[in-house]
C-alpha positions in Angstrom: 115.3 82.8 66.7 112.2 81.7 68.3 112.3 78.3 66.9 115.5 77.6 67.2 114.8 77.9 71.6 111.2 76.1 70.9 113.5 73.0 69.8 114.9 73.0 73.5 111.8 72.5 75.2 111.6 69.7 77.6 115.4 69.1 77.2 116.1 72.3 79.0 114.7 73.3 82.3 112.7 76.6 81.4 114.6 78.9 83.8 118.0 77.9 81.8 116.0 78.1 78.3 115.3 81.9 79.4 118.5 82.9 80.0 120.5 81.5 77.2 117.2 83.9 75.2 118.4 86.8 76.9 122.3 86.3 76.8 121.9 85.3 73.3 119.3 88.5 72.4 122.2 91.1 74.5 125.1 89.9 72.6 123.1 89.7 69.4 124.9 86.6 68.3 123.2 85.2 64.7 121.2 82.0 64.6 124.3 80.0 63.8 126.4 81.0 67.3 122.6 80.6 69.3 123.1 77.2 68.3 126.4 77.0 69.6 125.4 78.5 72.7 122.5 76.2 73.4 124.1 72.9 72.4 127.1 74.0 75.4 124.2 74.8 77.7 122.5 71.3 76.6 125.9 69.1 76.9 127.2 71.3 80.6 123.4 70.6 81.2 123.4 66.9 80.6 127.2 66.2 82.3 125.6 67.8 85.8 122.5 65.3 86.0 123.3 62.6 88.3 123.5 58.8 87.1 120.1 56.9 87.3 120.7 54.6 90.2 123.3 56.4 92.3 122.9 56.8 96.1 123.1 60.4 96.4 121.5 60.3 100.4 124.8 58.2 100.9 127.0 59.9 99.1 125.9 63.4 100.4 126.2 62.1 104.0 129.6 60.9 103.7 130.4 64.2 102.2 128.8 66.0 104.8 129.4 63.8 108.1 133.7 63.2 107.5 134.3 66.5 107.2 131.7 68.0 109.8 133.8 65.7 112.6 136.9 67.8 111.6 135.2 70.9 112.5 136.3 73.0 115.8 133.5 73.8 118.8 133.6 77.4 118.9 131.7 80.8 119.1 133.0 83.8 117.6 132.5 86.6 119.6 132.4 90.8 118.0 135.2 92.9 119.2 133.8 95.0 122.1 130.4 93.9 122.3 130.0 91.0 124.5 126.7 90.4 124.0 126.7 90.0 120.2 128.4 86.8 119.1 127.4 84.3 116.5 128.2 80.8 117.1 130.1 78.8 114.5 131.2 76.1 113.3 129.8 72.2 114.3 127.6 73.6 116.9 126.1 76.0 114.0 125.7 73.2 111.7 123.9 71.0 113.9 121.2 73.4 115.0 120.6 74.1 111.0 120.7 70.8 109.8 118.3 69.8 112.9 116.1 72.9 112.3 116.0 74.3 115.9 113.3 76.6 116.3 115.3 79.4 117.9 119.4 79.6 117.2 121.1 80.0 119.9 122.8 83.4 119.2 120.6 84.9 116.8 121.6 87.7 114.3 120.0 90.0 111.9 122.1 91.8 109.4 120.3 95.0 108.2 121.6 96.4 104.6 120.4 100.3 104.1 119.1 102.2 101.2 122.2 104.0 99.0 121.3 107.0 100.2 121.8 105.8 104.1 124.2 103.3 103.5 127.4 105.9 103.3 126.0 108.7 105.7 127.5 107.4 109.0 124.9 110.1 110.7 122.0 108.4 108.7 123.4 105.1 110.1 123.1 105.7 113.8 120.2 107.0 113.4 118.6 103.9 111.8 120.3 101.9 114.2 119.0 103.9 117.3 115.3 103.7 116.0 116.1 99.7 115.4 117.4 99.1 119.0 114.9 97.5 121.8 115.3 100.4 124.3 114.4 99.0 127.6 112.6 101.2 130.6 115.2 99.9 132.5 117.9 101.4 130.6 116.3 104.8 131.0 115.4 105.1 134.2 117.9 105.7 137.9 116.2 103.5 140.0 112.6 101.8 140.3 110.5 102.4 144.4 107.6 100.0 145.6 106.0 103.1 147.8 103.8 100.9 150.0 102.4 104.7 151.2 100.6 105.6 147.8 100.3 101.2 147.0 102.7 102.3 143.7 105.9 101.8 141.7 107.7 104.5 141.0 110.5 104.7 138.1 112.5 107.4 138.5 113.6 108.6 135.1 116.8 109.5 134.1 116.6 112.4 131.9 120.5 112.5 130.5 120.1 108.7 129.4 116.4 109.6 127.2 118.5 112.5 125.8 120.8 109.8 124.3 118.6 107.3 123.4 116.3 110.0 122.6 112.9 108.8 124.4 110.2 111.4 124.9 108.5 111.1 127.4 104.9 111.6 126.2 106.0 108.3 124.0 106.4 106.0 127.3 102.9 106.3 128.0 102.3 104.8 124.8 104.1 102.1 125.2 103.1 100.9 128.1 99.7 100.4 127.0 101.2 97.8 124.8 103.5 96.6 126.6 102.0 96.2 130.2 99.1 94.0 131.3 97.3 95.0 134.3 98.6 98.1 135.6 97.7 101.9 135.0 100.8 104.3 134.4 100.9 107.9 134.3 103.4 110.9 134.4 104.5 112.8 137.1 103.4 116.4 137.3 107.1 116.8 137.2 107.7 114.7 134.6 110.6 113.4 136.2 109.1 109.6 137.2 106.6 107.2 136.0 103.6 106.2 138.3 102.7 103.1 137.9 99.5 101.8 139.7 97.7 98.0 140.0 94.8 97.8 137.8 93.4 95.2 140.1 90.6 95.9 142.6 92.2 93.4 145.0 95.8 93.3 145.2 98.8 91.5 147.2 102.3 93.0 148.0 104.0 89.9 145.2 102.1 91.9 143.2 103.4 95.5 143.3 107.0 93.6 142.9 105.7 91.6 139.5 104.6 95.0 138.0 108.0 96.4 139.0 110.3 93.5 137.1 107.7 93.3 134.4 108.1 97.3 133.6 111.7 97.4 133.8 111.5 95.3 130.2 108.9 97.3 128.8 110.1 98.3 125.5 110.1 102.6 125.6 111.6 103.0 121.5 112.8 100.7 119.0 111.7 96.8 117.8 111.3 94.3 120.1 113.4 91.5 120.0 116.8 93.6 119.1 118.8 94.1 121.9 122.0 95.3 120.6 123.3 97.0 117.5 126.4 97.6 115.7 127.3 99.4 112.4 129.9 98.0 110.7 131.7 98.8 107.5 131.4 96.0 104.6 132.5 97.0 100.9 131.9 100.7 101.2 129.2 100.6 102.8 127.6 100.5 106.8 125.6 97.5 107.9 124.1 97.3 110.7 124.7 94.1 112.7 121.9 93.2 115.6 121.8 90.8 118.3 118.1 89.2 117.5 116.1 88.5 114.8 112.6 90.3 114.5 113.3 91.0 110.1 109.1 91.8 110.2 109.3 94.7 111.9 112.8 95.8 110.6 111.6 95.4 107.6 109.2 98.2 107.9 111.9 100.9 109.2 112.4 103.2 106.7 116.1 103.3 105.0 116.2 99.8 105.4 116.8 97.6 102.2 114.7 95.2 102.1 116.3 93.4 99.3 119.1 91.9 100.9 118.3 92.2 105.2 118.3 88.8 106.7 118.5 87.2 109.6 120.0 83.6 110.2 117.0 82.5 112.0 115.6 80.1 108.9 111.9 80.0 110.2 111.8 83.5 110.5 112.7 83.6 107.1 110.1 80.7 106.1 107.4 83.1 108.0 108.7 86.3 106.3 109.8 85.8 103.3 108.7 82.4 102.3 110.0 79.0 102.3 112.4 79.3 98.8 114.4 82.3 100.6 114.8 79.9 103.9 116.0 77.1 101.5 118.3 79.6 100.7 119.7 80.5 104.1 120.2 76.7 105.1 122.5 76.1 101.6 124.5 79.9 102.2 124.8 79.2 106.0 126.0 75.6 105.4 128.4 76.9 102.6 130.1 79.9 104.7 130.3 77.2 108.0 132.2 75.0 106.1 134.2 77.5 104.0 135.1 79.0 107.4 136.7 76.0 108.6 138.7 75.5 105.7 136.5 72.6 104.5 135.7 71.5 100.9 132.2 70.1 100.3 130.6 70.3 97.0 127.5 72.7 97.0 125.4 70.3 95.2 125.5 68.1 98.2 124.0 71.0 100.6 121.4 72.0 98.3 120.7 68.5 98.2 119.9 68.6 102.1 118.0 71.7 102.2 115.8 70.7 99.9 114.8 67.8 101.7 114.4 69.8 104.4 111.9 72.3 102.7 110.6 70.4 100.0 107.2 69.9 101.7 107.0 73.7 102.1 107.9 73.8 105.8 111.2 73.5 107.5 111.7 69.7 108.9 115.1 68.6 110.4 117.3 65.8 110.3 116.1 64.1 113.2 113.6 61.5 114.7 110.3 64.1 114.6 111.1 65.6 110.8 112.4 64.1 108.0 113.8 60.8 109.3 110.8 60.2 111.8 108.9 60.2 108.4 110.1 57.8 106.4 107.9 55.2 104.7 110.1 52.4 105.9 109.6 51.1 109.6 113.2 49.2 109.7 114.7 52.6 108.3 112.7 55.0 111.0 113.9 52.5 114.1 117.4 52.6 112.7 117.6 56.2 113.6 116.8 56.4 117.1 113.9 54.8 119.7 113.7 51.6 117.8 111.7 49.8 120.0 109.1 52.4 120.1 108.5 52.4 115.5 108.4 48.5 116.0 105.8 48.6 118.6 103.6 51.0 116.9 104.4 49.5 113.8 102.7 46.0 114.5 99.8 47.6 116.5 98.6 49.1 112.7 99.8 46.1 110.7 102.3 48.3 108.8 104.5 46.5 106.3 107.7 47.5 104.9 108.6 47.1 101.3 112.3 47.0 102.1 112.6 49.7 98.7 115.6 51.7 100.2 119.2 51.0 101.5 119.1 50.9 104.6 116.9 48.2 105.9 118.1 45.9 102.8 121.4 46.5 105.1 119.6 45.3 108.2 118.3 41.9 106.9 121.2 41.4 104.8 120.6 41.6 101.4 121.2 43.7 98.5 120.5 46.9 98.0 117.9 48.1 95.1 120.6 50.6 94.0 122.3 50.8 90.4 121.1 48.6 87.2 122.6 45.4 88.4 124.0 45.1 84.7 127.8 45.1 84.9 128.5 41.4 87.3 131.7 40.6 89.1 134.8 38.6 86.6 137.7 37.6 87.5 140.6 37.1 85.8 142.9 34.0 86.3 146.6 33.7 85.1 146.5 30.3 83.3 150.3 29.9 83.1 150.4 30.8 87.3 147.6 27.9 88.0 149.9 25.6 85.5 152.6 26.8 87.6 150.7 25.4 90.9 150.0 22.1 89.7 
């Protein structure tokens, strides 16, 4: 058996070698039908290889570009929370394929542990402790008193009973959260002091201190401002408006497996640059599916791992992956021409004319195919008698 898989090395990629050995070893088929097996894998193998020659970047655009311009500008907003929507569609697209730092609704999808997942208790309770609780949201009112040179937040002690705060806890967190100001509890308990660290001070300042506490985060993870549990296949998920996965991650009952988040450099930082490769081809995938679209999955994965072959995230635009090209003529027929001439000529850089597009620009053919097959044409003898 172990020879027969030995024979396949180099004309199998490892990872497919391994599991035709363990489909073959769990069905404990004889040497005869393992050869079976790995001649289908060899031929299915060989027929999915693409054609030495072929212009896949031109092929993959056109696949991606015609049906992208068919796609409908719109954002997709959760039923009753108006704050947690996902945007969709073209606009989606665009900000993945052009790797944009931050999306413009991010989202963080938080699968539980079995044993949270079906406990709808369990699951507000996860979801409470994963919700940025703001002071503000705790608190009546905030007072500058000018008399005492203080701020005063006047807690509200129903709202921490719901969001269950604790009041020794705030203390805590404003030491984290709160440059340059000294905070202590009422005797009371019933309001927050908070005091100018400064020696010398100005009014503007007792009003900074009041906007900047009124976001200080009392419970929770920064970053997540709203939360929703919603059922999926049997089981609660918990849906967030943000997308800090590091320090979700480490809430307990959380799955760690399958949480994500669609911001793709959070998931390059987090989880490495393989699991944002994946994110860009499943995000793709589900935009287009959504619209009703039909684009062949080889064509995406064939953008993202352009994007992430280098081992960071670099989009399709002047300053990644285009802005990088070897070929001056192809880099200035993207966008700012003017400006990769100029800076072209200053260095003396030459241009090999290797690729498509700038053998388009000066007119000539492209180096694409094997330039075997040539051009025949066939002529009707008895017509060009006919003529004459």
């Amino acid at each position: 058996m172990v020879n027969i898989f030995d024979s396949y090395n180099g004309l199998l990629p490892d990872n497919l070698i391994e599991e035709s050995r363990e489909l073959c070893k769990s069905n404990r088929l004889n040497p005869k039908d393992t050869r079976k097996v790995l001649k289908k894998v060899k031929e299915e193998y060989d027929r999915s290889l693409i054609d030495p020659g072929e212009s896949i970047g031109i092929i993959t655009a056109e696949s991606i570009g015609e049906p992208g311009t068919q796609m409908v500008l719109r954002t997709f907003h959760f039923a009753g929370v108006a704050e947690v929507s996902v945007t969709l569609g073209l606009p989606r697209l665009i900000e993945l394929f052009d790797a944009r730092k931050t999306p413009s609704t991010p989202v963080l999808d938080v699968y539980l542990k079995k044993e949270y997942s079906k406990d709808e208790r369990k699951v507000r309770e996860v979801a409470a402790s994963i919700k940025g609780t703001k002071l503000s949201e705790v608190t009546e009112e905030f007072i500058v008193n000018l008399n005492k040179l203080r701020v005063e937040a006047i807690l509200d002690q129903k709202k921490m009973k719901d969001f269950k705060v604790i009041s020794s806890n705030l203390l805590k967190a404003f030491e984290k959260g709160l440059k340059g100001a000294e905070v202590k509890l009422s005797k009371n308990k019933k309001f927050l002091i908070i005091k100018s660290s400064k020696k010398e001070f100005e009014m503007k300042d007792f009003f900074q201190i009041k906007e900047k506490a009124k976001d200080v985060i009392v419970k929770g993870i920064k970053g997540v401002d709203q939360v929703l549990p919603v059922k999926r296949d049997n089981e609660y998920v918990i849906m967030c408006s943000g997308s800090n996965l590091k320090e979700v991650l480490n809430v307990k009952g959380v799955d760690v497996t399958r949480s994500k988040t669609n911001d793709i450099f959070v998931i390059a930082d987090v989880l490495g640059i393989e699991a944002a490769r994946n994110v860009i081809i499943n995000e793709a995938t589900d935009i287009i599916k959504e619209q009703g679209l039909d684009i062949d999955k080889r064509h995406i994965m064939f953008l993202a791992d352009v994007m992430t072959n280098s081992g960071e995230i670099k989009g399709i635009t002047r300053g990644g992956i285009t802005g990088q090209k070897e070929s001056v003529l192809a880099r200035a027929s993207f966008e700012t021409p003017i400006v990769h001439i100029v800076n072209a000529s200053l260095i003396g850089e030459e241009d090999k004319l290797n690729s498509v597009v700038e053998n388009v620009m000066v007119n000539q053919a492209v180096p694409i195919g094997t330039g075997l097959p040539g051009l025949t044409v066939k002529i009707d003898e008895k017509k060009e008698i006919k003529k004459k």
